[in-house]
C-alpha positions in Angstrom: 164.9 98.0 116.5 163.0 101.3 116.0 161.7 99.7 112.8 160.3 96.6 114.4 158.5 98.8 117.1 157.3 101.0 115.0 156.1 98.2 113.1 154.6 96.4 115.5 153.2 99.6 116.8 151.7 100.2 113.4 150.5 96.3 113.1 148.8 96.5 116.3 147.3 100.0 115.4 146.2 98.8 112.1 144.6 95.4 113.5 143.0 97.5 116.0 141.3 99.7 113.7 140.4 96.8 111.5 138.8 95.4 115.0 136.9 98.2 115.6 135.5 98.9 111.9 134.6 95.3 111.5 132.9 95.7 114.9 131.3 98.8 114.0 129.5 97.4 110.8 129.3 94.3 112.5 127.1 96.5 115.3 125.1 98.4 112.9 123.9 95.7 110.9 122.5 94.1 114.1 121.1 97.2 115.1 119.1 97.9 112.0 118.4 93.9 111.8 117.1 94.6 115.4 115.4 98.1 114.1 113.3 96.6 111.2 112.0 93.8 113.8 110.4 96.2 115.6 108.9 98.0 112.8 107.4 95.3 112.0 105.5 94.5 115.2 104.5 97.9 114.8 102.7 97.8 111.8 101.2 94.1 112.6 100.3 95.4 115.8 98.5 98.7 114.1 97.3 96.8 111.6 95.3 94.6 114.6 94.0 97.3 116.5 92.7 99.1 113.2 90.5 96.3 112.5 89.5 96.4 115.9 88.8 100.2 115.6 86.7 99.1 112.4 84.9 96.0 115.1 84.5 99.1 117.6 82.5 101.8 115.3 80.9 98.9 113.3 79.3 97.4 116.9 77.8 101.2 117.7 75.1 100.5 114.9 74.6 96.6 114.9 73.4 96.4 118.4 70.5 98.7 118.1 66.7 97.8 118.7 66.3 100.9 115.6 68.7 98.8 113.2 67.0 95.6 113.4 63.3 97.2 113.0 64.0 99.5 110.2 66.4 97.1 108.2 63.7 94.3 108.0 61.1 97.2 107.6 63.3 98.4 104.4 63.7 101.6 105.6 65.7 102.9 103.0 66.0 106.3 104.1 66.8 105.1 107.6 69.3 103.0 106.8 71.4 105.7 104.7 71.5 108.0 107.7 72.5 105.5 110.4 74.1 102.5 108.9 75.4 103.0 105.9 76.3 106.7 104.9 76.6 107.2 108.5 79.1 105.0 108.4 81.0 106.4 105.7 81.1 110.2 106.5 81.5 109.9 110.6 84.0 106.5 110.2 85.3 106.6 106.6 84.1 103.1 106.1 83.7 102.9 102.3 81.2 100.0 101.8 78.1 99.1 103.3 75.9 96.4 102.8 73.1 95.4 104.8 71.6 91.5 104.0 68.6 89.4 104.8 68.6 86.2 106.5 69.0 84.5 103.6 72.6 86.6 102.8 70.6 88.7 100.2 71.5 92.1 99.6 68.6 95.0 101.0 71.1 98.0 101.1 74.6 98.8 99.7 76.6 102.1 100.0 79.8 102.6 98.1 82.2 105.8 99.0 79.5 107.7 100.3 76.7 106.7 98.0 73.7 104.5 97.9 74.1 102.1 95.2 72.1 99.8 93.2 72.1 96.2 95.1 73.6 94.3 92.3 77.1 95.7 93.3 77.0 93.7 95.6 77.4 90.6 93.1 81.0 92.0 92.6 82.2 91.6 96.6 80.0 89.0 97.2 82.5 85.8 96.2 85.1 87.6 98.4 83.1 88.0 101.0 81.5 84.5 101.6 83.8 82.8 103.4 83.6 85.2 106.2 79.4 85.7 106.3 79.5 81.6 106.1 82.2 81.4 109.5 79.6 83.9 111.0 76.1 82.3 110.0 78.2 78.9 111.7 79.1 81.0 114.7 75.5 82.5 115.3 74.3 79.0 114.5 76.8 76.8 117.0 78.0 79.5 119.6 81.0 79.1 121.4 80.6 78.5 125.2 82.7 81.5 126.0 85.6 83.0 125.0 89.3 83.1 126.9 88.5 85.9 129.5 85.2 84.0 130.8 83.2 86.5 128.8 80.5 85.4 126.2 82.2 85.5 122.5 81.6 88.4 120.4 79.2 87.9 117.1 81.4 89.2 115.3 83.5 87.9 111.8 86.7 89.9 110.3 88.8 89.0 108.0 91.6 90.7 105.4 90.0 90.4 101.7 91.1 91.9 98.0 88.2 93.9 96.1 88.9 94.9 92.7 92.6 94.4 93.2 92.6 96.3 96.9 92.7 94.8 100.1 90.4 95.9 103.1 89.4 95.3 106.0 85.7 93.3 106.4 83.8 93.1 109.7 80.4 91.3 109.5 78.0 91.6 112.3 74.5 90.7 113.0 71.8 93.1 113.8 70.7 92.3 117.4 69.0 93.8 119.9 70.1 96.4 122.2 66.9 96.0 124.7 64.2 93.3 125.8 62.0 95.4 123.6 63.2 93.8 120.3 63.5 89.8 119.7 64.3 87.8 116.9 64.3 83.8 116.3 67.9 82.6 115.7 68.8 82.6 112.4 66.9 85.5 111.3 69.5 88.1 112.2 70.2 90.2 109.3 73.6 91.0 108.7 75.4 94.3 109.0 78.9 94.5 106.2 81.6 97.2 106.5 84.0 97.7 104.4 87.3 99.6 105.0 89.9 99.7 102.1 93.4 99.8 103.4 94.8 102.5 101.7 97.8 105.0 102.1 95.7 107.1 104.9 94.8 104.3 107.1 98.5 103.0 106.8 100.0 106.7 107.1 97.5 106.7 110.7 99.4 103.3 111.8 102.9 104.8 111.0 102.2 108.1 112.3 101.1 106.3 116.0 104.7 105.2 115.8 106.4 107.7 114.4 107.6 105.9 111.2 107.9 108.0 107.6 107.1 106.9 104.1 104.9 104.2 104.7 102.5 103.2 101.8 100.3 100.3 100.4 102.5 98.0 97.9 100.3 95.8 95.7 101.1 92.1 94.7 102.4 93.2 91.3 105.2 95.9 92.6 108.7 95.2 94.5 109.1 94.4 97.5 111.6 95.6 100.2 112.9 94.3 103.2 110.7 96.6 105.3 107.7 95.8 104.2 105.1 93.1 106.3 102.1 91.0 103.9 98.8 91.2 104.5 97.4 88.0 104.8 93.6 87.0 105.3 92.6 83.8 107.5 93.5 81.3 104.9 96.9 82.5 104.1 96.8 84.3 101.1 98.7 87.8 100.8 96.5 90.4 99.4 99.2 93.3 99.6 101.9 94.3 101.4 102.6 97.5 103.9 105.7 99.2 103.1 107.6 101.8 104.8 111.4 103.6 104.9 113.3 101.8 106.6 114.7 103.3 110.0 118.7 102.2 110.0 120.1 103.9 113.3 123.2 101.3 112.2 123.9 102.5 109.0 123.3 105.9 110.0 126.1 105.5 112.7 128.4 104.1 109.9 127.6 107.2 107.8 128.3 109.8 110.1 131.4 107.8 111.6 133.0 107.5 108.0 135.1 110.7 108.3 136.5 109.9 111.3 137.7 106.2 110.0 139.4 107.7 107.0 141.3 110.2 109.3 141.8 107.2 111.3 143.8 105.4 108.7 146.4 108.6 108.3 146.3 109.4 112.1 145.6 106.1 114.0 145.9 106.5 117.9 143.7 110.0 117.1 141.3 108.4 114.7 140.8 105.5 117.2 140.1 107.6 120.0 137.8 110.0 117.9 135.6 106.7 116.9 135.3 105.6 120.1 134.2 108.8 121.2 131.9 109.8 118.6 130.3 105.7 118.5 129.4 106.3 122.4 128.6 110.2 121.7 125.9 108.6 118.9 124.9 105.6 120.9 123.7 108.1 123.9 121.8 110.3 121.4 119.9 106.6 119.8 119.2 105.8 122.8 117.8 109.2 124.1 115.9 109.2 120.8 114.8 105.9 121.3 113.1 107.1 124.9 112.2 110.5 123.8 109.9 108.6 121.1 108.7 106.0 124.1 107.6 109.0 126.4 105.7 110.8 123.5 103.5 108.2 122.9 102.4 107.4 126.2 102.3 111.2 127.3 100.9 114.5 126.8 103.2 116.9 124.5 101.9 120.2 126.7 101.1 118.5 130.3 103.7 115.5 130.5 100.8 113.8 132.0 99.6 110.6 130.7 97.7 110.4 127.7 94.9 108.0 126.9 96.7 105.3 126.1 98.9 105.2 129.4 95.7 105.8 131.7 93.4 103.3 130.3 96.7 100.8 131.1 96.8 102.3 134.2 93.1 101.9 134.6 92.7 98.3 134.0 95.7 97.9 135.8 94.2 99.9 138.9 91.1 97.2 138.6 93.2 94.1 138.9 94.8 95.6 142.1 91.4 96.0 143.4 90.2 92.8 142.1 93.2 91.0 144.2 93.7 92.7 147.2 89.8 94.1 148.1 90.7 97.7 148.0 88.4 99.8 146.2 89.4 102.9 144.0 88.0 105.9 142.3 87.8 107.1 139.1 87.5 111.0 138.7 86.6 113.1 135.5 87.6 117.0 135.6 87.1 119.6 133.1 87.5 122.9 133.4 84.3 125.5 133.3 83.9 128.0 130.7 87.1 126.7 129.1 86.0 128.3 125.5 85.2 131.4 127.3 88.8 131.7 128.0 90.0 130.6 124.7 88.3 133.3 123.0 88.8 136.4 125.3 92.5 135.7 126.0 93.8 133.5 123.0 94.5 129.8 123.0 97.9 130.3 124.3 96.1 131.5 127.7 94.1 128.3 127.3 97.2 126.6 127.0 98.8 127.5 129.9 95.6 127.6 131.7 95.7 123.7 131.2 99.2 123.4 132.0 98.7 125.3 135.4 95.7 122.7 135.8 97.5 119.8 135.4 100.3 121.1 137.9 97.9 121.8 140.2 96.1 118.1 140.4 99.7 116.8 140.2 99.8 118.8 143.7 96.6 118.2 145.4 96.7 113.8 144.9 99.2 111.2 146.0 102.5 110.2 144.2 100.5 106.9 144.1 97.8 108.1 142.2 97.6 108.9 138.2 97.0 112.2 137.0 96.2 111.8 133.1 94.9 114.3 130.4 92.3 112.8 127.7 92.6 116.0 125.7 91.2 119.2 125.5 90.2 120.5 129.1 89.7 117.1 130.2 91.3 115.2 132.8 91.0 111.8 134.7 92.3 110.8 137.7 92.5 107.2 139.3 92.9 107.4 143.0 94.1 103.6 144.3 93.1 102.5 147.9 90.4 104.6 149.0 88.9 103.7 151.9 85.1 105.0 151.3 83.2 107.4 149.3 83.9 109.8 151.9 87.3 109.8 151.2 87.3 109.8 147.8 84.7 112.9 148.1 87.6 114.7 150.6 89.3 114.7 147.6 87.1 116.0 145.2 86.8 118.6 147.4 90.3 119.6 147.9 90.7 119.6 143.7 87.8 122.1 143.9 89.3 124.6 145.9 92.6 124.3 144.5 90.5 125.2 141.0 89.1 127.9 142.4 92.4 129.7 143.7 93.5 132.5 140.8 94.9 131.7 137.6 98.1 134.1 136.5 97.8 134.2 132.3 99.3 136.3 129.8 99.7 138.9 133.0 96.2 138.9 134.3 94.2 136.9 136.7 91.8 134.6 135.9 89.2 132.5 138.3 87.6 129.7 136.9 86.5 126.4 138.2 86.0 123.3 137.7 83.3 120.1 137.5 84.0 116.4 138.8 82.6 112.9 137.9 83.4 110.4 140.4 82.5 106.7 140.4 84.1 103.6 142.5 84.6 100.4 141.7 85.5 97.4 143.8 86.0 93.8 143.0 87.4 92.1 139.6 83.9 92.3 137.7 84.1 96.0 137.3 85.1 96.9 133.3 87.2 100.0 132.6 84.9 101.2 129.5 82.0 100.9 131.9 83.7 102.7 135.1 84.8 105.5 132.5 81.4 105.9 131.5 80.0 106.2 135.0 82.2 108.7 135.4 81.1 110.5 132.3 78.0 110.7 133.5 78.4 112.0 136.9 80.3 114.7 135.2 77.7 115.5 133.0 75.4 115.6 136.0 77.9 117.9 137.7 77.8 120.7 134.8 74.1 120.3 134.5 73.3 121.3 138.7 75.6 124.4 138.4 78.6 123.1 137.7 82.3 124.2 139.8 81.0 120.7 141.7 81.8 116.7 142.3 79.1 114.5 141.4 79.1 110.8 142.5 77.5 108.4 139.9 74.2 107.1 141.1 72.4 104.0 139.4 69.7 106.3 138.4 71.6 108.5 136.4 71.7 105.2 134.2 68.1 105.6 134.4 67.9 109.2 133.2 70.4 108.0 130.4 67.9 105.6 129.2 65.1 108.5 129.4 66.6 110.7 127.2 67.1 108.1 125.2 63.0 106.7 125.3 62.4 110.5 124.8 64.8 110.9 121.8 63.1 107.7 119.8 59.4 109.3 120.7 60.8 112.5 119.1 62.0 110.9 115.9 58.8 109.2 115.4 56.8 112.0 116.3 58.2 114.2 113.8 58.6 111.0 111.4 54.6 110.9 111.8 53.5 114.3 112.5 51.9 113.3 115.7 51.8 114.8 119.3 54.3 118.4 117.5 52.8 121.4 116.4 53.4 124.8 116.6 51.1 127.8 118.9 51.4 131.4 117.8 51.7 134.2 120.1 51.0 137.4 118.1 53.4 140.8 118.7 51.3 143.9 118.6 52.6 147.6 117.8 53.0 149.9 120.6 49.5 151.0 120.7 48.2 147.3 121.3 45.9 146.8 118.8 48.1 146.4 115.9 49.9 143.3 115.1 53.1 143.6 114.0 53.9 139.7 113.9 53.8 136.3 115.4 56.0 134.4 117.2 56.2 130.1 116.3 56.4 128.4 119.7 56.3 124.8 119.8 54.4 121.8 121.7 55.0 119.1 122.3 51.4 116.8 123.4 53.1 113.6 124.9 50.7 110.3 124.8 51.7 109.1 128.0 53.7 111.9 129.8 51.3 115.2 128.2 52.4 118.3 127.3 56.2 118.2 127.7 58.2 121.6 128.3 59.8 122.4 125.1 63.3 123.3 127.1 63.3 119.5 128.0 63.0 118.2 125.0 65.0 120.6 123.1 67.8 119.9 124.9 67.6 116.3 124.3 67.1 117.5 120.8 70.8 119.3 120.8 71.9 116.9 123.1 71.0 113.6 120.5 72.1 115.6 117.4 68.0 115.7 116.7 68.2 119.6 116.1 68.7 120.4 113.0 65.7 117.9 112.2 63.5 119.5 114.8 64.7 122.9 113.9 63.8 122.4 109.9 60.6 120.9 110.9 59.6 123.9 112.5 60.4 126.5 110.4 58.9 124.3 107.2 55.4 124.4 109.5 55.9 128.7 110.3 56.9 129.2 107.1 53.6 127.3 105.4 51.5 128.3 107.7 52.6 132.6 107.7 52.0 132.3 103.7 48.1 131.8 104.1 47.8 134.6 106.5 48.3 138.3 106.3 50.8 138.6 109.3 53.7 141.2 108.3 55.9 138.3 109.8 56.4 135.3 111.3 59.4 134.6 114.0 60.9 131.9 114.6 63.8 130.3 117.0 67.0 129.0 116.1 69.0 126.8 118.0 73.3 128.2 118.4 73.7 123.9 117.1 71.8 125.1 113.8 74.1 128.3 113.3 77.2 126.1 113.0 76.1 124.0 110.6 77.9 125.4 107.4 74.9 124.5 105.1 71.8 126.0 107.5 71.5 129.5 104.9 71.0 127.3 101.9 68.8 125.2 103.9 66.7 128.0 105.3 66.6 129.5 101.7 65.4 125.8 100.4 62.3 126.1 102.8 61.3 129.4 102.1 61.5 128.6 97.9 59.4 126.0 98.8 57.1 127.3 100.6 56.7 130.6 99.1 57.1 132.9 101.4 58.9 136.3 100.9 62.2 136.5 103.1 61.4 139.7 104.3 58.4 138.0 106.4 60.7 136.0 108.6 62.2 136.6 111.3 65.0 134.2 113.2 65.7 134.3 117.0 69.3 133.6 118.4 70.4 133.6 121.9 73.3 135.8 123.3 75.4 133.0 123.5 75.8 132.6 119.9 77.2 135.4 119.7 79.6 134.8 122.4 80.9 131.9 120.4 82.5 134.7 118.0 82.8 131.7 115.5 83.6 132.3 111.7 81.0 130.5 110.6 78.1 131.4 112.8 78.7 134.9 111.5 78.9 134.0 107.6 75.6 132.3 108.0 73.8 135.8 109.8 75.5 137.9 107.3 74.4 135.4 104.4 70.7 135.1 106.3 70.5 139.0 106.3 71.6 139.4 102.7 68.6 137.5 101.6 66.1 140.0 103.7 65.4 138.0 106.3 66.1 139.7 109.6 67.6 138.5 113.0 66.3 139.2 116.8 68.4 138.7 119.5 66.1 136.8 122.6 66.2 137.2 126.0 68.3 140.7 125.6 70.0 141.2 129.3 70.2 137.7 130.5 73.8 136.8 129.4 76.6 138.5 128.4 76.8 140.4 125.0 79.1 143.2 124.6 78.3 146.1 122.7 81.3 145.0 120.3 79.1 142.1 119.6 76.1 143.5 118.4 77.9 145.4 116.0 79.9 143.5 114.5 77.1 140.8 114.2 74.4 143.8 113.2 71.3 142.6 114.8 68.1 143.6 113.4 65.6 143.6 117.0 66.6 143.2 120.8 64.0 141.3 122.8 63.9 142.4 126.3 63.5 139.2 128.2 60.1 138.8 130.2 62.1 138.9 134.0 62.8 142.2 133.7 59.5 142.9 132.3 58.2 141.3 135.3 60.0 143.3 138.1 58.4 146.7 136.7 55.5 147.4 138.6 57.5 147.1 141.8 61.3 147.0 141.3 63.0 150.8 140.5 66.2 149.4 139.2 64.4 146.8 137.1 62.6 149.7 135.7 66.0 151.7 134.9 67.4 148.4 133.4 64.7 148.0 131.4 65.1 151.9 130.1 68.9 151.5 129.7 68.2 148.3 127.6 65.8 149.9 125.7 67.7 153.1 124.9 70.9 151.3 123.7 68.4 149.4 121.1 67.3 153.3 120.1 70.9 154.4 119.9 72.0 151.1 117.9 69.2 151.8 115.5 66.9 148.4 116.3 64.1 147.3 117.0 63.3 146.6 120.2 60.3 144.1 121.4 59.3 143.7 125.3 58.6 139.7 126.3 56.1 139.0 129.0 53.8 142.5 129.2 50.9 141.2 131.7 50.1 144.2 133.3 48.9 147.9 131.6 51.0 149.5 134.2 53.8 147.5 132.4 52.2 148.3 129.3 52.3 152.1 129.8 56.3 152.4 131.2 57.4 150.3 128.1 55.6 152.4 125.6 56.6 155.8 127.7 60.0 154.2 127.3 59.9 154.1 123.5 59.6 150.4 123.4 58.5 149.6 119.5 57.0 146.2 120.0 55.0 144.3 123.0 54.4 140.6 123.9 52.6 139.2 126.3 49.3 137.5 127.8 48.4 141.3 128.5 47.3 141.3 124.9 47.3 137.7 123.7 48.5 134.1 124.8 50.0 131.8 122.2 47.2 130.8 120.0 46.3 127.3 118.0 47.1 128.2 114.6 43.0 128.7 113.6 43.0 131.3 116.1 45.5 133.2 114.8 44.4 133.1 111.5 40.7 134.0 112.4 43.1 137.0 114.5 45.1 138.1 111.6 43.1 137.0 108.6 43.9 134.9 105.8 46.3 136.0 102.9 44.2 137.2 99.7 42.8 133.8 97.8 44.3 131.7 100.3 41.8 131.4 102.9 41.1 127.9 102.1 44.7 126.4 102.0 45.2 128.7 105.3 41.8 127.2 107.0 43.7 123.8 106.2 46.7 124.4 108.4 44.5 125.5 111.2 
């Protein structure tokens, strides 16, 4: 009897455990079955948005009044810098090719470099079939596409070049204003390349937190986790392979020891395996929503990231669309966030934004969508607002709440902050556009003083589309030397008689607006990434012009934009090989706030300048905030007392103390020291009695065309003639 129970105990134990290990690998293969499913949407759905990425940055360039006029002008030059190796070094597309309206090659770039059209006899049978479905399209257009919207000019497709698939997006050149028309037909046609390769796979997997994943061509094996990738007419050009997540076989592994102690201790090894199966079940599935929350949210906020709020955004929009409400869109960033970065550390700027985002969390309803876009910028989307009263009530509350004191890394901190604000209401408002808006009004914030709100007006559009007019008049002004030149205002010894140099200023004479103020257009300059241009242009005309005259030195100013630019030494030493002037006879004006910056490579390029012989002023001493710590560790050459404190000495005792403080610390640092703005000989007489080296000012001279100056300081010895020229 004891043998039959315990038999029967034993059968039952035994076909329960074989129930639950045939259940367990029955589990696990559906899980990973399950498991490789989803990777696969995944990478099809990367895949799709990474051609979109490639529509995206391909569109930035191909609706451009400038790309349609200097492609069918065969502007060579143009086309390299902003369609073509543009593309390559900002985007990483890695061919280019720009044809007529006859599909004939006028430009191609390959990996960075211009090459000779017939390459493009190579790609051209591959590429065809899509620039023949877009000729048909620009040729027959669609009424309209799904969404009510009109269909996009736009042709993609998956092809193989030499053996490699990419991605192709063909695009007409059209117009991005009333200003430019063309007869249908004669659109040229704007091709980018993008190779699919391990990076731009290893970006798709990386989004989703997948590992190994690689490009496998046609000719090696193929895995189960691997999806093709097929062009429009069904032909697989490659496939994307990856490792294979397998949460079920992982389960098995881990479970094993438990099912072999299982067989020699039953009821303990069945009760361990169900234990441990739910224990590792919980921890997939925690895994599982861990992995769900990162991508939709910020690591060091837990705010929603970009991807959540523009969701949330166009979400927001249908609401309003349905039900008449109306909502607002705000963009915050802090003020001065760099400052704090580099006086306290990044951790301080890190917890600075954490105690940001807590704070917004605090000030808005549970209703409304606090989200980080990175960096110091945030966006929030308040639903239901009654007016834009209510959402300025708001605004304001977020401002004070800024301005209460930060606690970091044991000190207090103020800082503020600026706001963009624009509302939409009703269906036809787009997210990209109500972003934008937003943008702007942000922009305009920082611009009036910033720690404000600014609400988007419709003329801020308008001022968009000014700096824009004035950008393209710059290009082609300094394309055809018309409208900029430089003045020189000499800088005499202390005695006033003796010039010790000449400072380049430049003008700008405007056909239809007149003389513009250089701050407005430089600005637009920095703003547009026109600078360096501008900025090379001028010290190529000071350096030209200083060689055929026998000032000591010309100075001239440089943009903090141009000091980061890793190759601006070599650049300045180009100019000055070509133009033959000794290093020693220029000068180069900064602003305090480059050296604020305390960036690496700012101060490599002063140290590299300096090396050469060429020395380095600092302008506008006393307006901002240099430390003493600064200016010797950067070891600046002159200090330029700016002209408002110059100003104040005739009547103003503690602008005459400031001035003498300023002009002592120059003695006791061992620099030069030049006073801006001398009008008066009462100001004249303090500064010399003060020590000053070097004066400025329409006291002695204005700025003078350059054939004054020249008659003022005299041609160099033989080259009166060349000198006369430039005059």
């Amino acid at each position: 009897m004891t043998y039959q129970v315990t038999l029967t105990v034993l059968a039952l134990a035994a076909f329960a455990l074989v129930m639950v290990v045939g259940f367990g690998f029955y589990a696990a293969v559906q899980t990973d079955r399950a498991s490789l499913e989803r990777q696969k949407i995944f990478f099809a759905n990367g895949l799709q948005d990474q051609i979109a990425t490639v529509e995206r940055e391909q569109e930035s360039i191909s609706v451009w009044d400038d790309s349609i006029l200097n492609a069918k002008a065969g502007n060579e030059q143009w086309m390299v810098e902003n369609i073509s190796v543009w593309m390559y070094t900002y985007y990483g597309h890695n061919r280019v090719y720009v044809l007529d309206d006859a599909n004939r090659p006028i430009h191609a770039m390959q990996e960075g470099k211009v090459m000779p059209l017939a390459v493009y006899g190579a790609d051209e049978p591959a590429l065809r079939p899509t620039i023949e479905k877009l000729r048909q399209l620009i040729t027959q257009p669609p009424q309209g596409n799904a969404s009510g919207g009109p269909t996009k000019m736009v042709a993609e497709d998956l092809v193989s070049l030499g053996g490699k698939p990419a991605i192709l997006s063909i695009a007409p050149l059209v117009p991005s204003s009333d200003r430019v028309t063309q007869a249908p037909g004669s659109e040229y046609l704007h091709v980018s390349i993008e190779f699919i390769n391990d990076a731009v796979i290893g970006k798709i997997a990386e989004k989703y937190l997948l590992d190994g994943a690689h490009l496998l061509l046609l000719s090696q094996p193929i895995s189960s986790a691997a999806i093709p990738l097929m062009n429009s007419r069904g032909v697989i050009l490659g496939y994307i392979g990856w490792d294979q997540e397998r949460p079920g076989l992982t389960l098995v592994r881990k479970a094993g020891p438990a099912l072999v102690a299982g067989v020699l201790f039953a009821a303990g090894a069945l009760i361990f395996l169900l234990r441990r199966l739910r224990r590792t079940s919980l921890a997939l599935q925690t895994s599982q929503a861990q992995a769900q929350y990162l991508a939709f949210h910020d690591t060091l906020t837990g705010l929603p990231n970009r991807a959540l709020f523009e969701d949330r955004l166009r979400r927001a929009l249908l609401t309003t669309g349905r039900d008449t409400a109306r909502m607002a869109l705000f963009y915050l960033d802090i003020d001065r966030f760099k400052h704090v970065n580099d006086t306290l550390g990044h951790p301080a700027g890190d917890e600075l934004v954490r105690q940001t985002a807590t704070r917004l969390q605090q000030t808005v309803r549970e209703i409304d969508t606090v989200a980080r876009l990175g960096g110091d910028e945030f966006a929030i989307i308040l639903v239901d607002v009654r007016d834009i009263r209510a959402a300025e009530d708001v605004s304001e509350r977020l401002l004070r709440k800024m301005q209460e004191p930060f606690r970091l890394m044991d000190d207090q901190v103020f800082v503020s902050a600026s706001i963009g604000i624009a509302l939409a209401s009703g269906p036809q408002v787009d997210a990209d556009d109500l972003l934008r808006k937003a943008d702007i009004a942000l922009y305009e914030a920082k611009k009036n003083g910033r720690g404000r709100h600014q609400v988007f007006a419709g003329d801020m559009d308008d001022l968009l589309l000014h700096k824009r007019k004035v950008e393209n008049e710059l290009r082609s002004a300094l394309a055809g030397g018309t409208g900029i030149k430089l003045a020189y205002q000499p800088i005499f010894t202390a005695d006033g008689r003796t010039i010790a140099g000449a400072e380049a200023l430049i003008r700008w004479a405007h056909e239809i607006h007149g003389a513009l103020p250089p701050q407005q257009f430089i600005a637009i300059a920095e703003e547009r990434g026109m600078i360096g241009e501008l900025g090379k242009w001028v010290l190529g005309e000071a350096c030209r012009f200083a060689v055929g005259t026998q000032l000591p030195w010309v100075a001239v100013n440089v943009s903090p934009l141009q000091l980061r630019d890793g190759g601006f030494a070599d650049e300045v030493a180009l100019i000055l090989a070509e133009t033959g002037l000794a290093p020693s006879r220029l000068q180069l004006e900064i602003t305090e706030s480059v050296l604020l910056e305390n960036n690496d490579t700012t101060r490599t390029i002063l140290a590299a300048l300096r090396q050469t012989g060429i020395r380095v002023a600092l302008d506008d001493f006393g307006t901002g905030y240099s430390s003493l710590n600064y200016l010797r560790r950067h070891a600046i050459d002159k200090l330029k007392i700016d002209r408002s404190f110059v100003r104040l000495l005739d009547n103003d005792r503690s602008s005459t103390a400031i001035v003498k403080a300023l002009v002592d610390l120059a003695i006791a640092l061992d620099v030069e020291v030049t006073a801006e703005g001398v009008e008066t000989e009462e100001q004249k007489a303090l500064l010399v009695g003060m020590g000053c080296h070097q004066l400025q000012g329409y006291l002695l001279s204005p700025p003078l065309e350059p054939a004054q100056m020249l008659a003022l300081a005299g041609p160099s010895p033989g080259e009166g003639r060349s000198a006369s020229a430039l005059g």
